[in-house]
LUMLOLO-834810 format. One record per residue (C-alpha): residue number from 0; residue in three letters; x, y, z. Coordinates in Angstrom, 1 decimal, m for minus. Layout:
LUMLOLO-834810
{pt NUM; "ALA"; {X; Y; Z}} ...
//
This chain:
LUMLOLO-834810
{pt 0; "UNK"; {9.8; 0.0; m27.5}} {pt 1; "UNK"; {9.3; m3.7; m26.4}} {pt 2; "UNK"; {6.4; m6.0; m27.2}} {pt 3; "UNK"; {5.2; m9.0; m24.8}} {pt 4; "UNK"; {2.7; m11.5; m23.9}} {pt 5; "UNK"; {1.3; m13.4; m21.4}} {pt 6; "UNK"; {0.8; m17.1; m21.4}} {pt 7; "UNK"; {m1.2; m18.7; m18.6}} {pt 8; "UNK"; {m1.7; m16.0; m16.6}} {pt 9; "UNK"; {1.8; m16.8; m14.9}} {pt 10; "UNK"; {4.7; m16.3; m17.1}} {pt 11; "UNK"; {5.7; m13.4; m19.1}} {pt 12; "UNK"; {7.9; m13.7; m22.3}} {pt 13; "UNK"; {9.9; m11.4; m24.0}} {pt 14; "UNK"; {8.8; m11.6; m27.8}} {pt 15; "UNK"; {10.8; m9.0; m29.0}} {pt 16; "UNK"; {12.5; m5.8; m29.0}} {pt 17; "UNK"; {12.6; m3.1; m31.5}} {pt 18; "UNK"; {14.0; 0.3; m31.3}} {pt 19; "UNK"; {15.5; 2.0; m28.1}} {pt 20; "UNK"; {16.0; m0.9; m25.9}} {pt 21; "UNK"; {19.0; m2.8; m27.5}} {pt 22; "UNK"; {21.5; m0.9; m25.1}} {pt 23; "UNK"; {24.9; m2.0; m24.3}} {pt 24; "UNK"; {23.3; m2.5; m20.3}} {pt 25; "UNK"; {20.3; m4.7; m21.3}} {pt 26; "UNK"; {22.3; m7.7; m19.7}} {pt 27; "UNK"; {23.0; m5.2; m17.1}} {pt 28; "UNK"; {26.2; m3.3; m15.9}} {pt 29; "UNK"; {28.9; m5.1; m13.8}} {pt 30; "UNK"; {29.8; m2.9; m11.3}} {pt 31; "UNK"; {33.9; m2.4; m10.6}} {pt 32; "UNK"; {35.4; m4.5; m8.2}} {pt 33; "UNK"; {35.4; m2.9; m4.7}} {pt 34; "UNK"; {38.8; m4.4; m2.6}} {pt 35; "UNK"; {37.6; m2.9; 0.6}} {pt 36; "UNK"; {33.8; m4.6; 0.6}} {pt 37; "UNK"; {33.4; m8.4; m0.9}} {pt 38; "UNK"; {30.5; m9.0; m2.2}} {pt 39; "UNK"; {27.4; m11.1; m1.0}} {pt 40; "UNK"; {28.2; m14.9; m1.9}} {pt 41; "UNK"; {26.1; m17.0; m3.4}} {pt 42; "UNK"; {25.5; m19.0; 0.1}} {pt 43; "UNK"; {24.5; m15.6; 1.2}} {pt 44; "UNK"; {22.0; m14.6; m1.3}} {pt 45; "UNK"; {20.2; m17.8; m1.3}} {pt 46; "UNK"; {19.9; m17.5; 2.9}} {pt 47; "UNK"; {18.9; m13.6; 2.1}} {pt 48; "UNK"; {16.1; m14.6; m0.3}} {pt 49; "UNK"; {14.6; m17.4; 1.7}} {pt 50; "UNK"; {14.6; m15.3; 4.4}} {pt 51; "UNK"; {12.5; m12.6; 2.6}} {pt 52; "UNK"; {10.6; m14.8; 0.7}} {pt 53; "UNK"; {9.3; m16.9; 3.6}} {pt 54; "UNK"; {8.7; m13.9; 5.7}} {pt 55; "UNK"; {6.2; m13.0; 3.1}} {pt 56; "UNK"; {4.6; m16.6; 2.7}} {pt 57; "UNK"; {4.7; m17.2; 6.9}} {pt 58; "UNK"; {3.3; m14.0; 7.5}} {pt 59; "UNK"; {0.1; m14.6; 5.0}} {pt 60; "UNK"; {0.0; m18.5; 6.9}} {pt 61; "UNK"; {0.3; m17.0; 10.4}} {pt 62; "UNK"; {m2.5; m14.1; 9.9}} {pt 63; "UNK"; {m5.6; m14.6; 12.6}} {pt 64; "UNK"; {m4.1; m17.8; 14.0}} {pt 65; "UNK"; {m3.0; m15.2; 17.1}} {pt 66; "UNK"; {0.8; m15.4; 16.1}} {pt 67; "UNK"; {3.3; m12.6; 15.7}} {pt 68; "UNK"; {5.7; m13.4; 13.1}} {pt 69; "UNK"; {7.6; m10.6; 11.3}} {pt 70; "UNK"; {5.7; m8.2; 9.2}} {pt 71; "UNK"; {6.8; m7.6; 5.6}} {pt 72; "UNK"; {7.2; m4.4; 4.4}} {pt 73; "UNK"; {3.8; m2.0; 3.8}} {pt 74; "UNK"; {4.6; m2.0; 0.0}} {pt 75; "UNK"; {4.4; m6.1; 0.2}} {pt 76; "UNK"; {1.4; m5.5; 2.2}} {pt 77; "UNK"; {m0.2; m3.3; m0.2}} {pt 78; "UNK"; {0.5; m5.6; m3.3}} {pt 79; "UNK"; {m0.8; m9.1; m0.6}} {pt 80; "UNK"; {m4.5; m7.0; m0.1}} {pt 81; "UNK"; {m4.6; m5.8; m3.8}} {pt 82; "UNK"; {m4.3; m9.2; m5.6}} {pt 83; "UNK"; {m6.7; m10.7; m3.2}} {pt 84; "UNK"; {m4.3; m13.2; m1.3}} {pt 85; "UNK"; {m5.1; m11.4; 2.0}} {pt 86; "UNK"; {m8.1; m9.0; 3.1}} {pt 87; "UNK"; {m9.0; m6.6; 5.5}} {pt 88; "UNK"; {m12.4; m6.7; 7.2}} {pt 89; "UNK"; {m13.5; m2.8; 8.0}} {pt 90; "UNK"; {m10.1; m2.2; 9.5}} {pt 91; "UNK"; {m9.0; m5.7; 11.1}} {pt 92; "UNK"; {m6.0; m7.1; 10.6}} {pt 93; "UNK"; {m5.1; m8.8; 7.3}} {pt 94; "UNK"; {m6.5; m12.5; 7.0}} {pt 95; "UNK"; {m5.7; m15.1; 4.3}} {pt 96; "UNK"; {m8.5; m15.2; 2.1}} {pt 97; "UNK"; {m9.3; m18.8; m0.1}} {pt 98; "UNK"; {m7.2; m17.5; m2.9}} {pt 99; "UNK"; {m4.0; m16.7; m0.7}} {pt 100; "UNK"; {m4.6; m20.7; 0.7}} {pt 101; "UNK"; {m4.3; m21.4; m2.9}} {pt 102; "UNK"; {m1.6; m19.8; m3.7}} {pt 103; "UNK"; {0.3; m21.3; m0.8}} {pt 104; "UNK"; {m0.2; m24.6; m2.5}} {pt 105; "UNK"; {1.7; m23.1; m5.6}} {pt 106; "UNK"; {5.2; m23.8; m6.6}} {pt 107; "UNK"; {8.0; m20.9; m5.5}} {pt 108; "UNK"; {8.3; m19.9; m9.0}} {pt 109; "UNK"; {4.2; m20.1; m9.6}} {pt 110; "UNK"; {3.9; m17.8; m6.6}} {pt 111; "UNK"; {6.8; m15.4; m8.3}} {pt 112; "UNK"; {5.2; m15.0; m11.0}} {pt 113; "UNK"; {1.5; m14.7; m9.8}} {pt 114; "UNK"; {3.4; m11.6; m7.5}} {pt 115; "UNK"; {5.2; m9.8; m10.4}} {pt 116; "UNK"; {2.1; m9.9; m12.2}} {pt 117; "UNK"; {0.3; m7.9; m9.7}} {pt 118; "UNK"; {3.1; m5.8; m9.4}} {pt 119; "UNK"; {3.4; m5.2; m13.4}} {pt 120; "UNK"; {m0.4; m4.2; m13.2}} {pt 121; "UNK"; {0.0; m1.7; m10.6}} {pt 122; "UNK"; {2.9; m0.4; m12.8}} {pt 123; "UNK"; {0.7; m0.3; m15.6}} {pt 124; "UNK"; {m2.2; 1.4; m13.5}} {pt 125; "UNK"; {0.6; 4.2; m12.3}} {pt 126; "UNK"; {1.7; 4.6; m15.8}} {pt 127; "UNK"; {m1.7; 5.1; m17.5}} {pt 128; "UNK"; {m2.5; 7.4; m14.7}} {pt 129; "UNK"; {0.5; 9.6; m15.5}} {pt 130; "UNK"; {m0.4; 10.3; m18.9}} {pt 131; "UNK"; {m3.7; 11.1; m18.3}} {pt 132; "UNK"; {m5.7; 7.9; m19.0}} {pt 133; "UNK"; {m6.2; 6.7; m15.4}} {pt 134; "UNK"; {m6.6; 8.0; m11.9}} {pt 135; "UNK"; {m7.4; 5.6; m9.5}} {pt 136; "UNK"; {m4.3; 4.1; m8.6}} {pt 137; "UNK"; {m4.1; 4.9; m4.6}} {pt 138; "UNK"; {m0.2; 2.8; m3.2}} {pt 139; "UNK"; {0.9; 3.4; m0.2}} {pt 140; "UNK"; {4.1; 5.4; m2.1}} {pt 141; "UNK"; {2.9; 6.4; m5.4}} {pt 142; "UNK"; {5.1; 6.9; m8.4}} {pt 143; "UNK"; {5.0; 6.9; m12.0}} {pt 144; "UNK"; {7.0; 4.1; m13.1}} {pt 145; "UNK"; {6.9; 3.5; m16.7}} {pt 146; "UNK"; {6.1; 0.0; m17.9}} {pt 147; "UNK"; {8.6; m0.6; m20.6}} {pt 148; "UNK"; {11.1; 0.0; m18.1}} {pt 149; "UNK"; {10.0; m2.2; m15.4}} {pt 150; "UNK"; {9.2; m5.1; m17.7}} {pt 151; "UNK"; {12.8; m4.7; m19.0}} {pt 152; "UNK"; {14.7; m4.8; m15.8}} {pt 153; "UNK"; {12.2; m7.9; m14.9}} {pt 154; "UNK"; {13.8; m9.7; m17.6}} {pt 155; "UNK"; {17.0; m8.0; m17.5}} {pt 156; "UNK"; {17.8; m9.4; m13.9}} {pt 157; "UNK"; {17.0; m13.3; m15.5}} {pt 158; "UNK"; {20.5; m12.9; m17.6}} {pt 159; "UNK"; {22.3; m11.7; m14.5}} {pt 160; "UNK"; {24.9; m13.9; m12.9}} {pt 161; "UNK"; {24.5; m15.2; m9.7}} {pt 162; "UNK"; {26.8; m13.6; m7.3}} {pt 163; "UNK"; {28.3; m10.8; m9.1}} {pt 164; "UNK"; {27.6; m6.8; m8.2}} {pt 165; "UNK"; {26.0; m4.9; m10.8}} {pt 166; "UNK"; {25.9; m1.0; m11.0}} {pt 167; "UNK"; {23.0; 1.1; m10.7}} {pt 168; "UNK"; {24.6; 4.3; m12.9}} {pt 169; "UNK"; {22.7; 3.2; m16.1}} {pt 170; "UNK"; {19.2; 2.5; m15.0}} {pt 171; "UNK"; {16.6; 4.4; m15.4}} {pt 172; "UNK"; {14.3; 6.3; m13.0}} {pt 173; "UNK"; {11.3; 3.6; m12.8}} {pt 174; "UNK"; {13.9; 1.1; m12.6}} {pt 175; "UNK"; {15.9; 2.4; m9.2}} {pt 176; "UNK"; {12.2; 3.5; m7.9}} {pt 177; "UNK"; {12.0; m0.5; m8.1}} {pt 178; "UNK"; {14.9; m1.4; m6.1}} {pt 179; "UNK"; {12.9; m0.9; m2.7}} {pt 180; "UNK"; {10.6; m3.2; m3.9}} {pt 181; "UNK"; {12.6; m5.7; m5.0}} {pt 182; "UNK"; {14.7; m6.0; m2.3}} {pt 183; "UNK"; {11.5; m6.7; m0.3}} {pt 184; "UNK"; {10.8; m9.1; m2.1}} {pt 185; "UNK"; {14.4; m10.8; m1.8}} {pt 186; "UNK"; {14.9; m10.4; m5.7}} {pt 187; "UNK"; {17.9; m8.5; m5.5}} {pt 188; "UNK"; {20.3; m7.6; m2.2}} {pt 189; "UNK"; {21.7; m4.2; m1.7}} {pt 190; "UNK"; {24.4; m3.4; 1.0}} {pt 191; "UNK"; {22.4; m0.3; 2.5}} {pt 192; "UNK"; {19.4; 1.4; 0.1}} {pt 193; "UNK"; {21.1; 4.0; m0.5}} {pt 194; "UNK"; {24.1; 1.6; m2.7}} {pt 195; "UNK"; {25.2; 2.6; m6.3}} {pt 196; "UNK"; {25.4; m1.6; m6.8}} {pt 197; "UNK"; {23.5; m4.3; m6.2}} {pt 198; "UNK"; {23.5; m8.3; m6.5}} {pt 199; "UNK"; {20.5; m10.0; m7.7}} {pt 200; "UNK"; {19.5; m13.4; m6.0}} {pt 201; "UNK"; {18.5; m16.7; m7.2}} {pt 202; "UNK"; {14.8; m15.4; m7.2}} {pt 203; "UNK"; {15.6; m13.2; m9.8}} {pt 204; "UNK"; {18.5; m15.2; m12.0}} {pt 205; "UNK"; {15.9; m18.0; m12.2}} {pt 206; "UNK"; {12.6; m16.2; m13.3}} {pt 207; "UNK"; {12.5; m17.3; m16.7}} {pt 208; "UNK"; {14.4; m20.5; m16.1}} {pt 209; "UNK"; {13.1; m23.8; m14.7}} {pt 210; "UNK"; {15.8; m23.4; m12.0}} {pt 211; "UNK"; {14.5; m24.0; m8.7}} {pt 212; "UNK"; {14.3; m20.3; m7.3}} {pt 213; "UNK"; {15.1; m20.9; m3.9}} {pt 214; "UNK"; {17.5; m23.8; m2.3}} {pt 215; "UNK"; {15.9; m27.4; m2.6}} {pt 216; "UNK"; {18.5; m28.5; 0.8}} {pt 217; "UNK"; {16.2; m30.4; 3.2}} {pt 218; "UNK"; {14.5; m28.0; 5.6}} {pt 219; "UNK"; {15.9; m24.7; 3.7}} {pt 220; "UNK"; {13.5; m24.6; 0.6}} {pt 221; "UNK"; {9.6; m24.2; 0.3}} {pt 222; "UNK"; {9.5; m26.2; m3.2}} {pt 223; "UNK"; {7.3; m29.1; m3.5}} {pt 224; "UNK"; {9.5; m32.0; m1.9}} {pt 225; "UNK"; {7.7; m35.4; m3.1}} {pt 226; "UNK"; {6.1; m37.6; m0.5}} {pt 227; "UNK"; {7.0; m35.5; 2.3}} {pt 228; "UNK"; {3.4; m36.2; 3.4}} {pt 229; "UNK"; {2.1; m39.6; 4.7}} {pt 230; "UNK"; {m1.7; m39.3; 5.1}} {pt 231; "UNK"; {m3.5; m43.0; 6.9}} {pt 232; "UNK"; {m7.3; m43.2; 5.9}} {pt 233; "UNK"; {m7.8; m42.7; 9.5}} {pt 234; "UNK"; {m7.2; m39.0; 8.8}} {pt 235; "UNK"; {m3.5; m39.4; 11.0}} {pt 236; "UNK"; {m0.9; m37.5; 9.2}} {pt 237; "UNK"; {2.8; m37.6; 9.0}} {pt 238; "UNK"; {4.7; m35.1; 7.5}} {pt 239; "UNK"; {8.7; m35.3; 7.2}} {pt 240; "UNK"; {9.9; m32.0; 7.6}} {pt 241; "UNK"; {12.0; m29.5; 9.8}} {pt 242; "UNK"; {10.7; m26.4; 7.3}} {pt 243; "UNK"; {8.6; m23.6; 10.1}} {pt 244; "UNK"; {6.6; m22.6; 7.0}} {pt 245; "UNK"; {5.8; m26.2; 6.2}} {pt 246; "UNK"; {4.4; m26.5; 9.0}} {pt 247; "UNK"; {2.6; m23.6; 9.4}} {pt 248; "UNK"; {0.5; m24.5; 6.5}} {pt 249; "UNK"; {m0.1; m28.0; 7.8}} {pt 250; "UNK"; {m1.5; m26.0; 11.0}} {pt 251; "UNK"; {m3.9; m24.2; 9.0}} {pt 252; "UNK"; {m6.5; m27.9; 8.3}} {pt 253; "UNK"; {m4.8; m30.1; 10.8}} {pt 254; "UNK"; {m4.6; m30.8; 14.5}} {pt 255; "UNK"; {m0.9; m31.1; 15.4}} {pt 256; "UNK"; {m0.2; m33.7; 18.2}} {pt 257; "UNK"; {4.0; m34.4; 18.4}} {pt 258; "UNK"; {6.5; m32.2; 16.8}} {pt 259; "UNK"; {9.6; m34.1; 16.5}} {pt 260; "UNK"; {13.5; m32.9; 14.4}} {pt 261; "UNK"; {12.3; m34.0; 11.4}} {pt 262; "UNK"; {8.6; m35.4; 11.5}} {pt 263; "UNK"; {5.2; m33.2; 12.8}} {pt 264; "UNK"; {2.3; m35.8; 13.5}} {pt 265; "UNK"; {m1.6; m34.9; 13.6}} {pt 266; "UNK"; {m4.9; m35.3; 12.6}} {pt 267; "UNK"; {m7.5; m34.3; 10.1}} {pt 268; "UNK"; {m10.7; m33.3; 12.4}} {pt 269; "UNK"; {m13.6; m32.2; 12.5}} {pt 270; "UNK"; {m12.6; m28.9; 14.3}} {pt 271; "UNK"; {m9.3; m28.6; 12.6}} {pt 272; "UNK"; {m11.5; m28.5; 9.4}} {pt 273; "UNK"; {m14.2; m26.0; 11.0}} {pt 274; "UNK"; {m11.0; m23.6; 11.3}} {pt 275; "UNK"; {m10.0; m24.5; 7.7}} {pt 276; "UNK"; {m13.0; m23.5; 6.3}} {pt 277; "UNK"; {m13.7; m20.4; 8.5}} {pt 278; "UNK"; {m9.8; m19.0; 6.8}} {pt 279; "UNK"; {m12.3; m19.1; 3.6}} {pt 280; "UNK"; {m10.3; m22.8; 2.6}} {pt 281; "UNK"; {m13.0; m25.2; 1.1}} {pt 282; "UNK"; {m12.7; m28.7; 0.5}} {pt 283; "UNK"; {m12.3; m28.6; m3.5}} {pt 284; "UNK"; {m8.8; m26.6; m2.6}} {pt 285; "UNK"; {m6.9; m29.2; m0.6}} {pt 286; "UNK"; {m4.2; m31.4; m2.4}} {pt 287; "UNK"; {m5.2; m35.0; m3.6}} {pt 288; "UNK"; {m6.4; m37.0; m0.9}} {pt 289; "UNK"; {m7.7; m40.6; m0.2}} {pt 290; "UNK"; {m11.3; m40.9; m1.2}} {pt 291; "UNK"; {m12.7; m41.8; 2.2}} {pt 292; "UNK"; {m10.9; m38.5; 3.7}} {pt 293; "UNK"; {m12.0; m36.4; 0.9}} {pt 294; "UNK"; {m15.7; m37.9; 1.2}} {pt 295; "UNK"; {m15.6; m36.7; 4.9}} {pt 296; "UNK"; {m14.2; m33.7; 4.5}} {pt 297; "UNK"; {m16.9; m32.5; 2.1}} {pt 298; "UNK"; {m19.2; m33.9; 4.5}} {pt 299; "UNK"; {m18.1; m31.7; 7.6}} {pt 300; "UNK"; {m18.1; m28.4; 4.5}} {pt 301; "UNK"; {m21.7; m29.5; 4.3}} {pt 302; "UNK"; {m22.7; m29.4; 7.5}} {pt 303; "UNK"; {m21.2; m26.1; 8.3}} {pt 304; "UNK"; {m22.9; m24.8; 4.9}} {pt 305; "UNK"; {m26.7; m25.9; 6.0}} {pt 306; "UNK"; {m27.1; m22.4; 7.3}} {pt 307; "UNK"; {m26.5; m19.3; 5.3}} {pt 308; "UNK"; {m26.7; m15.9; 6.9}} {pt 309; "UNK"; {m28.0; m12.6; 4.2}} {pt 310; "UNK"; {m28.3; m9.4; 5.2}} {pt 311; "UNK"; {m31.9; m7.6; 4.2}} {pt 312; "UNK"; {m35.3; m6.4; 5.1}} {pt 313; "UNK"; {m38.5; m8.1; 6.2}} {pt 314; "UNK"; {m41.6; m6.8; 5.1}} {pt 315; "UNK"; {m44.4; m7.3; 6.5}} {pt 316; "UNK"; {m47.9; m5.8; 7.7}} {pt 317; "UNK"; {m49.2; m5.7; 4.4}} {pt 318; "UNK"; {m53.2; m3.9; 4.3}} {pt 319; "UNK"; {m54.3; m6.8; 2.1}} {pt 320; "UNK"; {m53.2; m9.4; 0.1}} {pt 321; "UNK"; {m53.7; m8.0; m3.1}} {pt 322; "UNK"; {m51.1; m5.1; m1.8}} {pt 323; "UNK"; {m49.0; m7.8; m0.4}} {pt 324; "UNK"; {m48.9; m9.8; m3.8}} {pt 325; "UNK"; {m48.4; m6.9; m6.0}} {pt 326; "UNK"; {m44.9; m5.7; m4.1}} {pt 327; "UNK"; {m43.8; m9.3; m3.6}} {pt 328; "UNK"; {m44.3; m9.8; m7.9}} {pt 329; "UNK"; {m41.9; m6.1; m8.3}} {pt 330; "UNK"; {m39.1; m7.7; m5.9}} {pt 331; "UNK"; {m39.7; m11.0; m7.5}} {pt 332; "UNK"; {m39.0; m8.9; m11.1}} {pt 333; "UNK"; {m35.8; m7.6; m9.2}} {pt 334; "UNK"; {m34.7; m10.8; m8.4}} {pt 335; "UNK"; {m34.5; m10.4; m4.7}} {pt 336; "UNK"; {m36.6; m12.2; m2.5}} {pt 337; "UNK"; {m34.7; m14.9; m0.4}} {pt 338; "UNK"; {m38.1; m16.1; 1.3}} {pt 339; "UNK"; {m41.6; m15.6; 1.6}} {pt 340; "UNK"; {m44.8; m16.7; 3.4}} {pt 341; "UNK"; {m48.3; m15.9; 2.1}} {pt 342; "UNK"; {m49.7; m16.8; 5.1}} {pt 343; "UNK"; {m48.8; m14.2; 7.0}} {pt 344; "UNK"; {m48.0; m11.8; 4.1}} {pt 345; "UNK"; {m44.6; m10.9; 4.7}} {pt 346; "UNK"; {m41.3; m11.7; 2.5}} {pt 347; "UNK"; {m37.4; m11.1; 2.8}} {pt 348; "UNK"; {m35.5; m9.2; 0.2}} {pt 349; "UNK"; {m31.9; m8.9; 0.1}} {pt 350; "UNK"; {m30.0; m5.7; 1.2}} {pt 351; "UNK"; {m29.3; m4.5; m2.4}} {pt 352; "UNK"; {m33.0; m4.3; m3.4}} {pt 353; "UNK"; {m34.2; m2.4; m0.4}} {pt 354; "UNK"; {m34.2; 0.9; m2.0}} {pt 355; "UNK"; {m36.4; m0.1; m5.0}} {pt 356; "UNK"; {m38.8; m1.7; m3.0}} {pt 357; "UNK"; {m39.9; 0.8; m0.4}} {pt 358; "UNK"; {m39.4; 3.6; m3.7}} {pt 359; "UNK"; {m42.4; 1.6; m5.1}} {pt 360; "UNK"; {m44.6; 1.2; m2.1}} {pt 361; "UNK"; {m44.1; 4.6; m1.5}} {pt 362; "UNK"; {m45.1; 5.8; m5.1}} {pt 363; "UNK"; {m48.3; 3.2; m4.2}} {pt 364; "UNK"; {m49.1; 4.9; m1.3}} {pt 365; "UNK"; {m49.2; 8.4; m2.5}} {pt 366; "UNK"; {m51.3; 7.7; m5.5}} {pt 367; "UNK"; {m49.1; 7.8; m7.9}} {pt 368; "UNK"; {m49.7; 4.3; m9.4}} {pt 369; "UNK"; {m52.8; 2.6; m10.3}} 
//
């Protein structure tokens, strides 16, 4: 049995381990040199877990801009729509939603973690479900992983060594169900699926580290790179950087004129920030800015926010006003009226109170109230 705790909301310690889990593989097993198949080097891995990483990240940056970049796995997917980085609107496409914007903004290791959290709560969800407690967990493959297992191969992939093959003989049934996943995610790299060894990548060697967790080589990493971005008070901006994803996240609140090798020039517009906002980005969530952009950026927010649309029901041809007056004080007690004119006797409540409302001037009507 193992015991752990959160900090933050984004990193998971190990606090200790009693009982069961102090195994001769909980560094993990080194799997016997194979003469006929080298392994993955370390070159490799890093190129393997960019590549998977960023096709998760450029995927999420890409969605409703009309681009179609490569789609992650439907397991990846599943876990993007279930932590609320990307939705679904009655069967569209996935879109970035305001929190996935955010989480683009993150560090590589900060989005990691915020991932593996998710994925640790589904495990948890799966495992409760197993033994009876819970039953609403609906993945697209569902299995019952237990928790102490998963949290222990998490952390047992943090001591691995970068570069070497380790066997799959000694871990347990939760823990191979996780391989699929994991490769997916570009923690770990695996010859074919069906492997007996597997080589875990810097994304997983560096999880409780303060290791970068992917290459920091200009144009190969999607860590923060200081000063990358030049932004003029004229709203131009000048960003030095060869990196497709960079870029792509530049696209989603800028208006790109010139893309040169190494530098992508544009603006900060007014329809550039129209486009921002309608991907559910708002002005509080962009990076520090100069005063005079951030004033007029809130200022083009506001302008698109004088309007709000609710869905409801107008009532209206009220017999007298005293009828009138008496349903508009019950909706008024349910704390859904969004306007009202006693003029012409007729108010609008919101969607959610409908049923309430015409219950009561129904009972009204039929004598049964006083």
């Amino acid at each position: 049995m193992a015991a752990w705790v959160v900090r933050e909301g984004k990193q998971l310690h190990e606090v200790a381990q009693v009982g069961g889990s102090g195994t001769s593989g909980s560094f993990g097993v080194p799997a016997e040199p194979d003469d006929k198949r080298m392994p993955l080097d370390v070159e490799g891995l890093d190129g393997y877990a960019l590549e998977r990483w960023e096709t998760i990240l450029h995927y999420m940056v890409s969605s409703g801009t009309g681009q179609n970049p490569p789609k992650p796995s439907t397991g990846v997917l599943y876990l993007l729509q279930r932590s609320g980085l990307m939705v679904s609107h009655r069967g569209s496409p996935l879109q970035i939603t305001s929190i996935g914007f955010q989480f683009l903004l993150h560090s590589p290791h900060d989005q990691l973690w915020a991932l593996l959290l998710q994925y640790l709560d589904m495990a948890e969800v799966c495992y409760h479900s197993a033994i009876g407690l819970r039953s609403d967990f609906s993945a697209p493959q569902q299995r019952q992983m237990d928790l102490v297992e998963v949290l222990n191969f998490l952390f047992m992939l943090s001591t691995m060594q970068l570069g070497r093959e380790y066997s799959t003989e000694k871990l347990g049934i939760s823990q191979n169900a996780m391989l699929e996943d994991l490769r997916d995610y570009g923690l770990i790299w695996q010859r074919r699926p069906s492997s007996k060894r597997f080589s875990p990548t810097r994304l997983s060697t560096t999880l409780t580290s303060s290791s970068p967790p992917l290459p920091t080589a200009t144009g190969t990493g999607t860590g923060a790179q200081d000063g990358f971005i030049v932004l003029e008070t004229n709203y131009r901006i000048y960003a030095y950087t060869d990196n497709p994803l960079r870029t792509a996240v530049l696209n989603l609140f800028v208006s790109l004129k010139y893309r040169f090798p190494n530098l992508v020039v544009g603006s900060i517009t007014r329809d550039s920030v129209k486009k921002a906002l309608n991907n559910g980005i708002t002005a509080d969530q962009n990076p520090l800015l100069p005063v005079t952009v951030q004033d007029q950026i809130r200022l083009w927010e506001l302008e698109r926010n004088r309007l709000k649309s609710s869905e409801g029901y107008l009532y209206t041809s009220f017999t007298s006003q005293a009828d009138y007056e008496l349903v508009l004080g019950y909706a008024k007690e349910l704390d859904v009226v969004l306007w009202e004119n006693a003029n012409k006797r007729c108010f609008f409540g919101r969607i959610e109170g409908h049923a309430n409302i015409r219950g009561f001037i129904e009972r009204r009507t039929s004598g049964d109230m006083t």
